[in-house]
C-alpha positions as CSV (number, residue, x, y, z in Angstrom):
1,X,-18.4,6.4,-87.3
2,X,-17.8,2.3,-86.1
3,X,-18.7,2.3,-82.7
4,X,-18.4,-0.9,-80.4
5,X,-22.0,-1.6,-78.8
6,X,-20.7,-3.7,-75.5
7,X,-24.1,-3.7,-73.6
8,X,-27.9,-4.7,-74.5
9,X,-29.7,-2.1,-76.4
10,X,-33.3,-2.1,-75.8
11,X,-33.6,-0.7,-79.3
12,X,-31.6,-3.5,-80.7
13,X,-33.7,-5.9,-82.1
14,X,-36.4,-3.7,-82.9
15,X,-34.0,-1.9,-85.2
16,X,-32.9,-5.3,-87.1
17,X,-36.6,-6.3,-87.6
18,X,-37.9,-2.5,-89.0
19,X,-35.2,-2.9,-91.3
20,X,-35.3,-6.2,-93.2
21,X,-33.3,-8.7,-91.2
22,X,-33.9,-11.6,-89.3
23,X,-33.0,-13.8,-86.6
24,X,-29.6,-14.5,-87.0
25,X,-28.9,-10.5,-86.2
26,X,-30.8,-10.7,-82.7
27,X,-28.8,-9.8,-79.7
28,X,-30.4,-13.3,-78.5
29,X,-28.3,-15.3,-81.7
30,X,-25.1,-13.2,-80.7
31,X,-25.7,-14.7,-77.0
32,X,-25.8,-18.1,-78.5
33,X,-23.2,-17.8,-80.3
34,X,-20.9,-16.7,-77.5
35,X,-21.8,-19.6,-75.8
36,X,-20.6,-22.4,-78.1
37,X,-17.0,-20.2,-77.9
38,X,-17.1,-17.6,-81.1
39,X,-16.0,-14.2,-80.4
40,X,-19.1,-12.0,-81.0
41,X,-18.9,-8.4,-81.6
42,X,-21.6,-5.8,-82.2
43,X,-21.5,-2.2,-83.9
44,X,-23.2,0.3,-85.1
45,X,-22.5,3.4,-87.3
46,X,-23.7,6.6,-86.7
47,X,-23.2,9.8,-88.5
48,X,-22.7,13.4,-87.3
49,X,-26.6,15.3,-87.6
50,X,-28.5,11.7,-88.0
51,X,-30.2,12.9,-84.7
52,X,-28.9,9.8,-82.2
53,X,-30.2,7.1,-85.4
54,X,-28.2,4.7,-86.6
55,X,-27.0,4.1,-90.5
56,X,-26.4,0.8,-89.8
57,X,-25.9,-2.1,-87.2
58,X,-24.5,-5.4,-87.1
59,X,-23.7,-8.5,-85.2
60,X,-20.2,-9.8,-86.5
61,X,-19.0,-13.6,-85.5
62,X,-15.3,-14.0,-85.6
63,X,-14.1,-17.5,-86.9
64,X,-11.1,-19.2,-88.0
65,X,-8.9,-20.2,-91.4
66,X,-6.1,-23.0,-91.2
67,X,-3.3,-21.6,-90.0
68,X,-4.1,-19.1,-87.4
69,X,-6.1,-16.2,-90.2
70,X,-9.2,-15.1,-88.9
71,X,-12.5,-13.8,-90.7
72,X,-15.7,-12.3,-89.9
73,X,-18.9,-13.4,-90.6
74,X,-22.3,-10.8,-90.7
75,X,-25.4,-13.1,-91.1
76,X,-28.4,-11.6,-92.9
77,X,-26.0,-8.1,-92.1
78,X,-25.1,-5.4,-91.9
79,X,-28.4,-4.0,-91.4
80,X,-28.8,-0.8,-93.0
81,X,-31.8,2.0,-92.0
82,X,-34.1,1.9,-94.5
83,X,-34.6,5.9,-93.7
84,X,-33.8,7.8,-96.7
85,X,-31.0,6.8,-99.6
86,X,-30.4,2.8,-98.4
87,X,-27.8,1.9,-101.5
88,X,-25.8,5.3,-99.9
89,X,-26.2,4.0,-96.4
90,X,-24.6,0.4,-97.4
91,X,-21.7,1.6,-99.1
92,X,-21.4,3.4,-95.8
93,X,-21.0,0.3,-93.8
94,X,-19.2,-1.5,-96.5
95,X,-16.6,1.2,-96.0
96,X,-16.4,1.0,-92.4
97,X,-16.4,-2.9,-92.2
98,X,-13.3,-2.7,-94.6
99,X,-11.6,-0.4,-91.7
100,X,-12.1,-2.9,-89.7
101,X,-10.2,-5.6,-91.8
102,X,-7.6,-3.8,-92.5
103,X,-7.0,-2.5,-88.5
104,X,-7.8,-5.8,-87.4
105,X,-6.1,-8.1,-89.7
106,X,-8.8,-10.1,-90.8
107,X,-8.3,-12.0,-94.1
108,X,-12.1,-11.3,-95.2
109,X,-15.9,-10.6,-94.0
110,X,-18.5,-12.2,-95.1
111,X,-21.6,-9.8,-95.7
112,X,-25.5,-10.9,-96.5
113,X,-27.2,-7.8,-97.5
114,X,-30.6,-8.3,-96.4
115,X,-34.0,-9.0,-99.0
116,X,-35.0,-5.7,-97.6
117,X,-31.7,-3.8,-98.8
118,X,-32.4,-6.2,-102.3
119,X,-36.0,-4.8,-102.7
120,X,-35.0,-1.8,-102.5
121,X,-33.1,-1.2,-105.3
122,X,-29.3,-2.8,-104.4
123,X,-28.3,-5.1,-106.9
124,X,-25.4,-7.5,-107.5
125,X,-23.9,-4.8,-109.3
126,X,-23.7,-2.5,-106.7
127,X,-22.0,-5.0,-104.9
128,X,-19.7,-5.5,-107.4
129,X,-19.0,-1.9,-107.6
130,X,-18.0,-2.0,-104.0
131,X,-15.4,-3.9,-104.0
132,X,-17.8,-7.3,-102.7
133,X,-16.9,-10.9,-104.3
134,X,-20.0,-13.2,-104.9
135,X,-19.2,-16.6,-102.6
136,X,-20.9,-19.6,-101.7
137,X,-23.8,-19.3,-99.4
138,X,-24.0,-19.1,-96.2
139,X,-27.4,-18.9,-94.9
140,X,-30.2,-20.0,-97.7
141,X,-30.5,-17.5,-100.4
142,X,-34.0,-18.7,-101.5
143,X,-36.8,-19.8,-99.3
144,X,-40.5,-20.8,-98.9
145,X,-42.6,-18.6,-96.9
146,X,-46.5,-19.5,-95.9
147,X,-48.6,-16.9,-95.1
148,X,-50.1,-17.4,-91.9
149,X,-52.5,-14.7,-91.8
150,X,-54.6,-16.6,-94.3
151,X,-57.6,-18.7,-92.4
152,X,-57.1,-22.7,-91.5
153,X,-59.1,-23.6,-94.4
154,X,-57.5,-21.0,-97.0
155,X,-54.0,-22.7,-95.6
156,X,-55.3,-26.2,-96.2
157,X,-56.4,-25.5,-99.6
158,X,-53.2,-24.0,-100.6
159,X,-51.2,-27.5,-100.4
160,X,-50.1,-29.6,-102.6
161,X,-52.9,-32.2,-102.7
162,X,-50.1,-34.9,-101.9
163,X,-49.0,-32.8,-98.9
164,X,-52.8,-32.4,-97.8
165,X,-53.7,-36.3,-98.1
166,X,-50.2,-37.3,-96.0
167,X,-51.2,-34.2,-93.1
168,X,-54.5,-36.4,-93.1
169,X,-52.8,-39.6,-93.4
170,X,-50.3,-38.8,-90.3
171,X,-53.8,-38.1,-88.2
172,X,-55.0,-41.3,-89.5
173,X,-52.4,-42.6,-88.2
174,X,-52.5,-41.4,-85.0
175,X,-49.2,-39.4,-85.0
176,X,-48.8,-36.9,-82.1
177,X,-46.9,-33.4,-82.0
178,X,-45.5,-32.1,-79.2
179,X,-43.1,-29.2,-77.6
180,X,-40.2,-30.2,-75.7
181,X,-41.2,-28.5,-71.9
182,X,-38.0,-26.8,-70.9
183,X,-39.1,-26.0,-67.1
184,X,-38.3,-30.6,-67.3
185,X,-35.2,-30.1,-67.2
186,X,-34.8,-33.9,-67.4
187,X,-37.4,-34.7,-70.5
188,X,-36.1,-32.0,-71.9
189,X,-32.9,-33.6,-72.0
190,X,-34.0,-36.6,-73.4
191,X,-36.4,-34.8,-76.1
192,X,-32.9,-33.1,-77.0
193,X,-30.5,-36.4,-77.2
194,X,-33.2,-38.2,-79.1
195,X,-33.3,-34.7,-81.3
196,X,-29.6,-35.1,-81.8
197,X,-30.0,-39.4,-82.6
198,X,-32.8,-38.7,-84.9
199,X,-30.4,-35.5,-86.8
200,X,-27.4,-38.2,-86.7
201,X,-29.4,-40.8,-88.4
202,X,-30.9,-38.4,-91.3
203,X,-27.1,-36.9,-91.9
204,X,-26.2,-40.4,-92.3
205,X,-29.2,-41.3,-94.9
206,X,-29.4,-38.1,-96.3
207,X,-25.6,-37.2,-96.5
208,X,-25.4,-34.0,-95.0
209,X,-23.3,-32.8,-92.8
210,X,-23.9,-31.5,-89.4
211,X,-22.7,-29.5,-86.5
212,X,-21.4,-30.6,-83.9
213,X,-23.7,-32.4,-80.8
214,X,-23.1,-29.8,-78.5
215,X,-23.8,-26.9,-80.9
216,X,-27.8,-28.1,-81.3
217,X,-27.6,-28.3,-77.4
218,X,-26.4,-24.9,-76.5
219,X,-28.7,-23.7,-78.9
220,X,-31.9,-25.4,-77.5
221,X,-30.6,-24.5,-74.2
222,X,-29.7,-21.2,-74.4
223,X,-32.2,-20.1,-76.6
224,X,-34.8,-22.1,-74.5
225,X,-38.7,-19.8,-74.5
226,X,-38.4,-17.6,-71.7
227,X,-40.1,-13.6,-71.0
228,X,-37.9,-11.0,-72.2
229,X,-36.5,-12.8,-75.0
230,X,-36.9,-11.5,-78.5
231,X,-35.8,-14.5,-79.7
232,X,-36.4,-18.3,-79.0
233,X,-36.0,-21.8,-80.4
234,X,-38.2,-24.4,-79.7
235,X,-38.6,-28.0,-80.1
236,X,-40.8,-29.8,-81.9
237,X,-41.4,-33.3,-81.7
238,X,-43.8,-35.8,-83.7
239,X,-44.6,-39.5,-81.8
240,X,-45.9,-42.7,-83.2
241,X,-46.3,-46.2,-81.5
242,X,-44.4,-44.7,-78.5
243,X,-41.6,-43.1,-80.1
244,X,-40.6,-40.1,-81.3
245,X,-40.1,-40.3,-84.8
246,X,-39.9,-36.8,-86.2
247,X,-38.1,-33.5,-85.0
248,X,-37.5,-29.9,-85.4
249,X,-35.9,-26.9,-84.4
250,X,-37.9,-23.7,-84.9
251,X,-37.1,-20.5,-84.0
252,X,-39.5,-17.7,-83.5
253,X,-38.7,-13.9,-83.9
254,X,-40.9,-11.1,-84.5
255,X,-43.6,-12.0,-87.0
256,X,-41.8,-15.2,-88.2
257,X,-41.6,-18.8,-87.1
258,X,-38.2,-20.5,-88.8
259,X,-37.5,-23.7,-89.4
260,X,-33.6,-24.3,-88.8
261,X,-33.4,-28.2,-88.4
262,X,-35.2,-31.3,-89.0
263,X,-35.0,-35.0,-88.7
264,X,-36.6,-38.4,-89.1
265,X,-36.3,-41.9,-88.6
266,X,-35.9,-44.3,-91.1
267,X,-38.3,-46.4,-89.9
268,X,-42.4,-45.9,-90.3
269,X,-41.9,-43.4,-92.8
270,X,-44.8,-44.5,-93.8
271,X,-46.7,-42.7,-91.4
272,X,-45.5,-39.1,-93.1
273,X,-45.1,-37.5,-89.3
274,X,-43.0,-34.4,-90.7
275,X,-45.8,-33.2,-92.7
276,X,-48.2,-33.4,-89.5
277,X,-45.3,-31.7,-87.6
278,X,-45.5,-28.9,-89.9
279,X,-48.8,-28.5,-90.1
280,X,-49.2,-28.4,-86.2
281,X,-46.2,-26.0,-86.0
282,X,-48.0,-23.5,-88.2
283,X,-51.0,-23.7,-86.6
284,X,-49.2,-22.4,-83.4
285,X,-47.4,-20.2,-84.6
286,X,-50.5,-18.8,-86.3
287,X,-52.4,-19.0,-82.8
288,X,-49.4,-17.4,-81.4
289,X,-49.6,-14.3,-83.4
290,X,-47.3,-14.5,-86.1
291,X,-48.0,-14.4,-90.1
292,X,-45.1,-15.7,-91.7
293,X,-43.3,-19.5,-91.6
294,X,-40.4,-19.7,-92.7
295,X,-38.7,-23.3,-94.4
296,X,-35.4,-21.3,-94.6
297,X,-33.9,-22.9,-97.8
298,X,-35.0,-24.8,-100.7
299,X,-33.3,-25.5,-104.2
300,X,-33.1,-22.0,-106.7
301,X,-36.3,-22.0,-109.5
302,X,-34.1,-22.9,-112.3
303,X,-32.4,-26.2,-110.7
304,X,-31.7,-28.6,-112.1
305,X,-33.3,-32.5,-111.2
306,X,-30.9,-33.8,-109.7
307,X,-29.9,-30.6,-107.7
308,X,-28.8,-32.1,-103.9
309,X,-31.9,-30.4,-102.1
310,X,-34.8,-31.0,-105.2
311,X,-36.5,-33.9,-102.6
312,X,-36.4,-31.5,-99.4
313,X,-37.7,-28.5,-101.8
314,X,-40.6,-30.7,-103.4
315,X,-41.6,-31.3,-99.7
316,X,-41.3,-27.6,-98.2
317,X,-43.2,-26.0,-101.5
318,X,-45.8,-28.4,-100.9
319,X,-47.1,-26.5,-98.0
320,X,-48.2,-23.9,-100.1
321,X,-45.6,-20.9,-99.7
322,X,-44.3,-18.8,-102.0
323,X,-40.5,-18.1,-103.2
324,X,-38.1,-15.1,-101.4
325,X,-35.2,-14.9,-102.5
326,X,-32.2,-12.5,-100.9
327,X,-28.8,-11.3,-102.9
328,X,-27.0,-14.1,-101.0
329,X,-23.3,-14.2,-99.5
330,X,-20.5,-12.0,-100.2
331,X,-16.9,-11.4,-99.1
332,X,-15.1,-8.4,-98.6
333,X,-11.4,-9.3,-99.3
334,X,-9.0,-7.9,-96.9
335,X,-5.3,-8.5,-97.4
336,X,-4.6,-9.0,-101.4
337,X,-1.6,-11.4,-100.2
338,X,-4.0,-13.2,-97.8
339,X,-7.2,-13.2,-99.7
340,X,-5.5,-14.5,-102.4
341,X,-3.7,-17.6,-100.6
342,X,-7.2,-17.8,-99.4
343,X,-8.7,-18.1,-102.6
344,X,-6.1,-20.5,-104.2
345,X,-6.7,-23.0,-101.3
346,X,-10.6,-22.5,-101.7
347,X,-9.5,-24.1,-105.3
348,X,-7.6,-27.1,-104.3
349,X,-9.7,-28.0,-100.9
């Protein structure tokens, strides 16, 4: 059964991390969320003689279509328990999720079965099978993940030597890394608008595109370090010849340190501050605790040269991690009628 969950479980989070999902199905990222205006909903899906434990849970984001249609969105979701027959329990919450279309009147969900759901023996063809259609991805689908339990020297010799030489260079240099200090309210202002400069001007060179201003600084706000939080995002800042010229967004949850955003000045590139950025962020993270950093995205193994993120992935895989990959993002059609004027838009747009 689809039940609503309407206030904080204590259990939550603990329940997304034992069963192979990440950040982006925290009760903290729901908050968030919320707060830059999306209609969050949570659930969770029980059934008779489970003894009080879940089949599933989920965090689902309600967005818009032209025209007034509205989807849902389950990031790194549903979750599924990874008790007993998992491919069984997902076509559970596949079923219940396409209730919910249909009595709402949604045009589509998006689902991201989790790596933990992949590893365990669901494949594309089960998806298939259910009724899913494969769609362009929403969060990353492959990804670089250092090991942080390894010792400072192990990490070191695990670069690239070209990534080693320009951490050393940046030092050289004299580059400094910092965290933006939240309890200042007004640094921490300024760390966020020169954040937001810095993201505007790498967009620009880079030709990416980005959210909106206020989205990064809801995000850093909300999601600010603070006790009792499960999740938080902090930034990072690197400084040379008194300016910041390098910046990122990490976001920390159970064992894992994420990198969601990153920028850098055009000028004194020379200096190669994001790899000293990087390297000072895993250190931290690895003092803090945690054994895995995240680069959350690079280009799929069998790219080809020219692929639009083969310079950003020749600079994350040069800090030594190794490839995850996840079954990436998948829509459960709703309405054949609206699906499908969905669909022959998608072609045309």
């Amino acid at each position: 059964m689809l039940s609503p969950v309407e206030n904080r479980s204590e259990d939550w989070n603990r329940f997304v991390l034992e069963n192979g999902s990440g950040f982006l199905q925290s009760w903290e990222w729901g908050e968030f969320q919320e707060a830059v205006g999306r209609r969050v909903f949570r659930y969770r899906i029980d059934l008779p003689g489970d003894n009080g434990q879940s089949v599933a849970r989920f965090t689902s984001i309600y967005d818009l279509f032209p025209f007034g249609c509205r989807y849902s969105y389950v990031p790194m979701g549903p979750v599924v328990s990874a008790d007993g027959d998992r491919r069984n329990k997902f076509g559970v919450a596949v079923s219940a999720i396409r209730e919910s279309i249909a009595r709402e009147g949604l045009v589509l969900a998006r689902l991201e079965p989790s790596a933990g759901i992949g590893g365990d023996g669901l494949s594309r063809e089960d998806l298939l099978r259910l009724g899913l259609v494969p769609a362009r991805a929403r969060s990353p689908q492959h990804t670089s993940v250092v090991d942080l339990t390894k010792s400072y020297e192990e990490l070191l010799a695990g670069m690239k030597q070209k990534t080693r030489y320009n951490v050393r260079l940046a030092e050289k240099r004299e580059v400094t890394v910092r965290q933006a200090d939240p309890s200042d309210l007004r640094a921490f202002a300024k760390d966020i608008d020169r954040f937001q400069q810095l993201l505007a001007e790498t967009a620009g060179r880079d030709r990416f595109h980005t959210h909106e201003s206020y989205y990064y600084r809801r995000m850093l706000q909300v999601l600010a370090p603070k006790d009792g939080r499960d999740l938080s995002v902090r930034l990072m800042l690197a400084d040379f010849d008194g300016q910041t010229v390098a910046a990122a967004a990490l976001a920390q949850f159970g064992d894992t340190m994420t990198y969601l955003h990153g920028a850098s000045l055009s000028q004194h590139r020379e200096v190669m501050a994001p790899y000293l950025l990087h390297w000072q962020a895993m250190l931290w993270a690895k003092e803090a605790g945690l054994s895995r950093y995240d680069f959350w995205g690079v280009a799929p193994e069998d790219a080809a040269a020219d692929h639009s993120w083969s310079g950003l992935t020749r600079f994350k895989l040069g800090f030594g991690g190794q490839r995850e990959s996840n079954l990436g993002t998948w829509e459960l059609p709703g309405s054949r009628f609206w699906y499908g004027a969905y669909r022959l838009m998608k072609r045309f747009s």
